[in-house]
PDB file of N, CA, C and O in Angstrom:
ATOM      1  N   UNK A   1     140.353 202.119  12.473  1.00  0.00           N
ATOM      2  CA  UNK A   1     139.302 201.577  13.318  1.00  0.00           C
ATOM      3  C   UNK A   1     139.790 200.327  14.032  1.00  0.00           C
ATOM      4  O   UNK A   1     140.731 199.669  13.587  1.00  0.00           O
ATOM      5  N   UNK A   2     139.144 200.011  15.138  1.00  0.00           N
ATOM      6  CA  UNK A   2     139.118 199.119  16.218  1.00  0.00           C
ATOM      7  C   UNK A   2     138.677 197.829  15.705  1.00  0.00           C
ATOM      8  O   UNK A   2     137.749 197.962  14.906  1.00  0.00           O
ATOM      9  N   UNK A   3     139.043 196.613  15.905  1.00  0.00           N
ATOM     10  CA  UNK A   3     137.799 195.779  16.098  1.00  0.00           C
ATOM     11  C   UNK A   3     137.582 195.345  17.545  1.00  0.00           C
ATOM     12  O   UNK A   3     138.700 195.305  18.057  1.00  0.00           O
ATOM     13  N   UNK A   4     136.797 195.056  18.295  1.00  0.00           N
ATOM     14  CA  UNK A   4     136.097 194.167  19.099  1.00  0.00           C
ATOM     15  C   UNK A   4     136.773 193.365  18.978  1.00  0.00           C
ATOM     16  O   UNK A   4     136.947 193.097  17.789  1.00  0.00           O
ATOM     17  N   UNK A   5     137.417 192.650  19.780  1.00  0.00           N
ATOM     18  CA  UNK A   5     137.856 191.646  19.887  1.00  0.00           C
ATOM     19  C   UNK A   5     136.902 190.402  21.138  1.00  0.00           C
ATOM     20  O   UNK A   5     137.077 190.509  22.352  1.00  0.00           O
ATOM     21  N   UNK A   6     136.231 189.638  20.710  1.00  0.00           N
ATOM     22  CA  UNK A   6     135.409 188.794  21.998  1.00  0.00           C
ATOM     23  C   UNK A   6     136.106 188.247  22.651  1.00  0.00           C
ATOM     24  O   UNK A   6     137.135 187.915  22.063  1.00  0.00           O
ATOM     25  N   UNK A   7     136.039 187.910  23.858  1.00  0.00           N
ATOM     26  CA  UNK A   7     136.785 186.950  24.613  1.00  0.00           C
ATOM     27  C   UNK A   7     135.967 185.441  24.873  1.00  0.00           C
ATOM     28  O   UNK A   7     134.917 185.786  25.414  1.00  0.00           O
ATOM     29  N   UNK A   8     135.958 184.168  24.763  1.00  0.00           N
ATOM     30  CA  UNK A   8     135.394 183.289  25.158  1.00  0.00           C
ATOM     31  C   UNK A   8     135.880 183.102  26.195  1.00  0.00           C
ATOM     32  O   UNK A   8     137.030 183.392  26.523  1.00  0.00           O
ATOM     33  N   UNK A   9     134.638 182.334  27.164  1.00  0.00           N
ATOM     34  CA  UNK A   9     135.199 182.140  28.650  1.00  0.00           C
ATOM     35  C   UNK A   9     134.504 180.440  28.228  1.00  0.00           C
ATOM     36  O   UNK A   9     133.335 180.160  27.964  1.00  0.00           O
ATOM     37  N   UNK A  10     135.791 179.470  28.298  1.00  0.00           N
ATOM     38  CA  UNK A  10     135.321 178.167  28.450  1.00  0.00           C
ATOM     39  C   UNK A  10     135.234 177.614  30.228  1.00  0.00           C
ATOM     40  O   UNK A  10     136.116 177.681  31.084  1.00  0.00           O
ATOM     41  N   UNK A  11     133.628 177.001  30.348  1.00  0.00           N
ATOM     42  CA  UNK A  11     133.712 176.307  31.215  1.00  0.00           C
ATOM     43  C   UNK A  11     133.684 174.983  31.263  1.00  0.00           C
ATOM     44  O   UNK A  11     133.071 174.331  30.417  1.00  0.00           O
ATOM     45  N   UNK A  12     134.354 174.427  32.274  1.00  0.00           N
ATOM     46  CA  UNK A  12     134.768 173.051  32.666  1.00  0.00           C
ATOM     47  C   UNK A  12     132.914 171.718  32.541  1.00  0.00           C
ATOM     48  O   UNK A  12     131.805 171.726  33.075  1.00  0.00           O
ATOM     49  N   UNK A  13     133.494 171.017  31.735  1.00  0.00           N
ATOM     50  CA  UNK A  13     131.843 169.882  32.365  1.00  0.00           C
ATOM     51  C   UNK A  13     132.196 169.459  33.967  1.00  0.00           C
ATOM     52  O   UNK A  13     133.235 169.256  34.595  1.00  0.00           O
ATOM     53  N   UNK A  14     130.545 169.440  34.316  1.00  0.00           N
ATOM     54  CA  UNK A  14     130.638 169.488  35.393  1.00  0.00           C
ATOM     55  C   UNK A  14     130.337 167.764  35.646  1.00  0.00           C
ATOM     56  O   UNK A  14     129.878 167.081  34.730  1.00  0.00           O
ATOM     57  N   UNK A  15     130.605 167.282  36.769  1.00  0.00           N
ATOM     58  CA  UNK A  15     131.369 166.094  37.076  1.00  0.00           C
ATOM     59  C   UNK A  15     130.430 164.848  36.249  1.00  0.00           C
ATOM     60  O   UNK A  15     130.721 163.992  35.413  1.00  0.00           O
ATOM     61  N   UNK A  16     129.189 165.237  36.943  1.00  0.00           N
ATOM     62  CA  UNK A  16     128.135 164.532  36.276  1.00  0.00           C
ATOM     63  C   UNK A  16     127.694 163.984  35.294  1.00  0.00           C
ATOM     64  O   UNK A  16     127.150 162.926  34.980  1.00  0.00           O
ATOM     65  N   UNK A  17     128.159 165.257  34.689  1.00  0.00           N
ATOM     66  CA  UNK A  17     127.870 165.174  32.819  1.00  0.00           C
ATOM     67  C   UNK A  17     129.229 164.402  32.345  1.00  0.00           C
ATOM     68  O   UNK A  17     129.135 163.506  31.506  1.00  0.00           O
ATOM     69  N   UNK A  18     130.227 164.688  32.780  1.00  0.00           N
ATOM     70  CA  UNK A  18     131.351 163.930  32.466  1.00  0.00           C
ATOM     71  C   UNK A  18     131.388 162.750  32.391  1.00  0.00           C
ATOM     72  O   UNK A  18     131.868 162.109  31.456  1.00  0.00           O
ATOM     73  N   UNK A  19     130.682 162.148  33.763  1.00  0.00           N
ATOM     74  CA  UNK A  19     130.750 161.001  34.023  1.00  0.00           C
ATOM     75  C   UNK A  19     129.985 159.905  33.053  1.00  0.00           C
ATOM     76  O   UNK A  19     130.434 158.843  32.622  1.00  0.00           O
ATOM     77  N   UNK A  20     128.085 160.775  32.752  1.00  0.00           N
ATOM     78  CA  UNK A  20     127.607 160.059  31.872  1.00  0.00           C
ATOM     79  C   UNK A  20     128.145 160.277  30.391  1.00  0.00           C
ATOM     80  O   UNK A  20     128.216 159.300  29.646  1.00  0.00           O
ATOM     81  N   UNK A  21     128.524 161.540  29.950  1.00  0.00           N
ATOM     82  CA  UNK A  21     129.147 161.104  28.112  1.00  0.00           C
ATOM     83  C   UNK A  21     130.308 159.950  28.359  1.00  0.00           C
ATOM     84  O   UNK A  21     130.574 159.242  27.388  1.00  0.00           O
ATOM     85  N   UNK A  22     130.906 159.752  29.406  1.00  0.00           N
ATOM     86  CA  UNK A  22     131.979 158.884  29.487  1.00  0.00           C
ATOM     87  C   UNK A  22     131.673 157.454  29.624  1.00  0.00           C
ATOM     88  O   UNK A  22     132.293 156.544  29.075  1.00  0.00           O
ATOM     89  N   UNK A  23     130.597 157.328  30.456  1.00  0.00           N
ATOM     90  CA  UNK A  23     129.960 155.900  30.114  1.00  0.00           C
ATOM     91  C   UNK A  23     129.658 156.017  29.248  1.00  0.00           C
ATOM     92  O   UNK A  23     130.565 155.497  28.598  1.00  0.00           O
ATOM     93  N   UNK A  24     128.512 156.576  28.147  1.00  0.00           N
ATOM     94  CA  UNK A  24     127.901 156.365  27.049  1.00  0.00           C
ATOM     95  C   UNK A  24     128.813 156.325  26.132  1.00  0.00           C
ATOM     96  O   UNK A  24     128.441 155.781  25.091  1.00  0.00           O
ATOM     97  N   UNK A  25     130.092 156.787  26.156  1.00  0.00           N
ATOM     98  CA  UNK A  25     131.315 156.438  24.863  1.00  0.00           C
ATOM     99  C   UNK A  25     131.665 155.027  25.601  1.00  0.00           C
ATOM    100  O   UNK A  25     131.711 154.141  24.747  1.00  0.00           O
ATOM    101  N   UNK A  26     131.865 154.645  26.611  1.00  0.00           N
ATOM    102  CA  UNK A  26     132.617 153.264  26.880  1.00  0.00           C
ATOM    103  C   UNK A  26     131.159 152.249  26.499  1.00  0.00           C
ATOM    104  O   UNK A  26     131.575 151.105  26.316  1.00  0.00           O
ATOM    105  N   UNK A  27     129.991 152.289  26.367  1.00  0.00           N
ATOM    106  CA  UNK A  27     129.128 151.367  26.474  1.00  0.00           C
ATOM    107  C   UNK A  27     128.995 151.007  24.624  1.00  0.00           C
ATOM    108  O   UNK A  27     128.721 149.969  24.023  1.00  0.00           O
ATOM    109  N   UNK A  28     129.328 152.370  24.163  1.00  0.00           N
ATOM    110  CA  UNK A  28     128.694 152.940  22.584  1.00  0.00           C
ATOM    111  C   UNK A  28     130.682 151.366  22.081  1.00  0.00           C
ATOM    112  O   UNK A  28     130.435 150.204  21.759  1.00  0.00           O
ATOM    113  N   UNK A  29     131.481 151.639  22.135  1.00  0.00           N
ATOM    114  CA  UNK A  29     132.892 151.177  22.348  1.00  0.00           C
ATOM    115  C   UNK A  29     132.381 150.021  22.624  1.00  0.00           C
ATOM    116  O   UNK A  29     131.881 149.572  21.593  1.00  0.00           O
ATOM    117  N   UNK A  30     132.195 148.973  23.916  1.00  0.00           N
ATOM    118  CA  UNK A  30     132.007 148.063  24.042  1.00  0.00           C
ATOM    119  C   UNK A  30     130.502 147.277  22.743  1.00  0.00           C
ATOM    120  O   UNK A  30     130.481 146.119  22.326  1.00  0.00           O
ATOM    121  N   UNK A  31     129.765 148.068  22.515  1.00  0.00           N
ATOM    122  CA  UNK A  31     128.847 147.386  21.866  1.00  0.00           C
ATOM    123  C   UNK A  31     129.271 147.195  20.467  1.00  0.00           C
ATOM    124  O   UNK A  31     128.820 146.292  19.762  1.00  0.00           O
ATOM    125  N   UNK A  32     130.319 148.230  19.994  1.00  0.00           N
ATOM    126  CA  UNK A  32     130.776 148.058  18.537  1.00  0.00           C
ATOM    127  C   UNK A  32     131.601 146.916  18.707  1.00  0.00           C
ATOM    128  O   UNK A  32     131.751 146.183  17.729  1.00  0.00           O
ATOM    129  N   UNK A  33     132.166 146.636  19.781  1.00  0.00           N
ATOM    130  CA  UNK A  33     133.640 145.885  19.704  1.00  0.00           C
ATOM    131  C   UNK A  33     132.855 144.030  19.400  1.00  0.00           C
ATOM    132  O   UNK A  33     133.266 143.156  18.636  1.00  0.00           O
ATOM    133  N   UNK A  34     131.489 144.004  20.472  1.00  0.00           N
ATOM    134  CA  UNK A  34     130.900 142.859  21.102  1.00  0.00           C
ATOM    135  C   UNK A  34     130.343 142.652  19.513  1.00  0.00           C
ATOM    136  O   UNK A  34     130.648 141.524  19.125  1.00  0.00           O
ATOM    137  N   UNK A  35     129.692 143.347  18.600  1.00  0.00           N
ATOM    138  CA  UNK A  35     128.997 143.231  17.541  1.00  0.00           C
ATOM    139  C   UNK A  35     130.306 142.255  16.371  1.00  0.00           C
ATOM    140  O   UNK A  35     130.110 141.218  15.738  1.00  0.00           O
ATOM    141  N   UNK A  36     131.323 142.936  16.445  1.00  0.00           N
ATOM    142  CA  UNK A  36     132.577 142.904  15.758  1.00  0.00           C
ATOM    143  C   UNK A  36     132.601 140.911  16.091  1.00  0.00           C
ATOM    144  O   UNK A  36     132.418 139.879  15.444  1.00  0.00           O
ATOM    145  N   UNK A  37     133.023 141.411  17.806  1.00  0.00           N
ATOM    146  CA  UNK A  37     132.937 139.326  17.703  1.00  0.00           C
ATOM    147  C   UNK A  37     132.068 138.650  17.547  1.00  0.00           C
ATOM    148  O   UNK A  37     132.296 137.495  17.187  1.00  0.00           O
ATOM    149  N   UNK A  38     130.956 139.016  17.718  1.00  0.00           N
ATOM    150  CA  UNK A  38     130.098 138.346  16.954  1.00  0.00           C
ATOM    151  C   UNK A  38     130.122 137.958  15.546  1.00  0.00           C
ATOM    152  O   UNK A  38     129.990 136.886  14.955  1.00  0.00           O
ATOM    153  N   UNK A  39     130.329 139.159  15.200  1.00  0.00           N
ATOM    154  CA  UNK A  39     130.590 139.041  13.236  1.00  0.00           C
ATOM    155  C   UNK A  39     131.533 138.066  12.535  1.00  0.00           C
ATOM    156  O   UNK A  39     131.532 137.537  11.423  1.00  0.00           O
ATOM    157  N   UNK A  40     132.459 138.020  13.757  1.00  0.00           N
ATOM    158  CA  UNK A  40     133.963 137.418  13.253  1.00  0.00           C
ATOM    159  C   UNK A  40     134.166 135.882  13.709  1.00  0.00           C
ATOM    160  O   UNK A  40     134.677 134.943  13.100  1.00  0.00           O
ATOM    161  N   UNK A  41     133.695 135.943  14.752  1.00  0.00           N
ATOM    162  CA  UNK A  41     133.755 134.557  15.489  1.00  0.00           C
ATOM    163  C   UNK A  41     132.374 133.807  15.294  1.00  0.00           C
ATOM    164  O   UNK A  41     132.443 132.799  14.592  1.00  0.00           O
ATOM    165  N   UNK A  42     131.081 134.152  15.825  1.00  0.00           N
ATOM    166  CA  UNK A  42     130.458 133.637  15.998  1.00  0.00           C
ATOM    167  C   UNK A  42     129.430 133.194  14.262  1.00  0.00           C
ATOM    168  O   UNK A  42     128.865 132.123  14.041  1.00  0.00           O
ATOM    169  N   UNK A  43     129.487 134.282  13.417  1.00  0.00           N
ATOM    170  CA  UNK A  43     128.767 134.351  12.393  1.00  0.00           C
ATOM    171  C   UNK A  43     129.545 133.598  11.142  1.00  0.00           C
ATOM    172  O   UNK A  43     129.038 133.010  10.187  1.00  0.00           O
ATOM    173  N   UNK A  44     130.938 133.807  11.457  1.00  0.00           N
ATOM    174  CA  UNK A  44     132.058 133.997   9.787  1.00  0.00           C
ATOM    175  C   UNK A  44     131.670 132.826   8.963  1.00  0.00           C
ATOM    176  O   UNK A  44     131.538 133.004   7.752  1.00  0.00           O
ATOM    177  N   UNK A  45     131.421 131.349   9.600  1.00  0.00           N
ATOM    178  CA  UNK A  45     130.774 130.033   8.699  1.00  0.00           C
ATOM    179  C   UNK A  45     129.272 130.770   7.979  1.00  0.00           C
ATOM    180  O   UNK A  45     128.882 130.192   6.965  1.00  0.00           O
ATOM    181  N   UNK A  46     128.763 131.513   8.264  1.00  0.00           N
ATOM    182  CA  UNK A  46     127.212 131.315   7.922  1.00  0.00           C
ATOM    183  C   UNK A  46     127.599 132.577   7.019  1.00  0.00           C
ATOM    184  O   UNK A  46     127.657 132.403   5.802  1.00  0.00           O
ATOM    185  N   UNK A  47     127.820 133.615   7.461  1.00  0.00           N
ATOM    186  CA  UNK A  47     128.623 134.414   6.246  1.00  0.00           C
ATOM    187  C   UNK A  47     129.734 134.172   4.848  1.00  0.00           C
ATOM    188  O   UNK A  47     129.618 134.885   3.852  1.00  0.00           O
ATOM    189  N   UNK A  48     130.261 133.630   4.893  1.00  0.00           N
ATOM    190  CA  UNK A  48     131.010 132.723   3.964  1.00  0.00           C
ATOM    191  C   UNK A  48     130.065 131.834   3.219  1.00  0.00           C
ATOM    192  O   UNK A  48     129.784 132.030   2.036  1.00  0.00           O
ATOM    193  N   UNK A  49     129.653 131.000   3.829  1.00  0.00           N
ATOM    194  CA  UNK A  49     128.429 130.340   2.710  1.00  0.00           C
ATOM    195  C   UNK A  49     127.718 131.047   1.867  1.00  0.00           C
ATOM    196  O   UNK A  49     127.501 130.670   0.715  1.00  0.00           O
ATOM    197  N   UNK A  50     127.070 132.692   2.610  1.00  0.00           N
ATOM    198  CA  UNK A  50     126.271 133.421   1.710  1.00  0.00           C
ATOM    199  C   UNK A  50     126.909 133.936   0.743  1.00  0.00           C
ATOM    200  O   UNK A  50     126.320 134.139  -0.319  1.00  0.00           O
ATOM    201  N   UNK A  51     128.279 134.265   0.905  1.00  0.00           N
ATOM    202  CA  UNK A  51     129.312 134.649  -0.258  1.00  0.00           C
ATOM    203  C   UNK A  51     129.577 133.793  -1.065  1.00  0.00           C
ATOM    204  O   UNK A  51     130.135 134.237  -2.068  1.00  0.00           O
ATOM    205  N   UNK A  52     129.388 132.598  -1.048  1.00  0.00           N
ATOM    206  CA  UNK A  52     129.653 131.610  -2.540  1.00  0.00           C
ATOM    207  C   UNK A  52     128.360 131.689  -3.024  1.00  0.00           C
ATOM    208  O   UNK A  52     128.061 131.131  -4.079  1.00  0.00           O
TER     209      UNK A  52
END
């Protein structure tokens, strides 16, 4: 016996959609990074105190 074999046909994102998941990863990226200096720079005295 045979099997069937399927073929997938992938299509391309279309420009649009590209464009917004691509901002929303660079904005999602920038907000982790901005949180980070905050954490590190702006917070690390007031954090450290709560740790002793």
């Amino acid at each position: 016996m045979k099997k069937n074999k399927k073929t997938v046909h992938l299509v391309p994102l279309k420009a649009r959609r590209f464009k917004v998941t691509y901002i929303f990863c660079l904005l999602l990226i920038f907000g982790l990074f901005g949180r980070l200096v905050n954490l590190q720079v702006f917070s690390a005295s007031e954090l450290q105190k709560k740790r002793n």
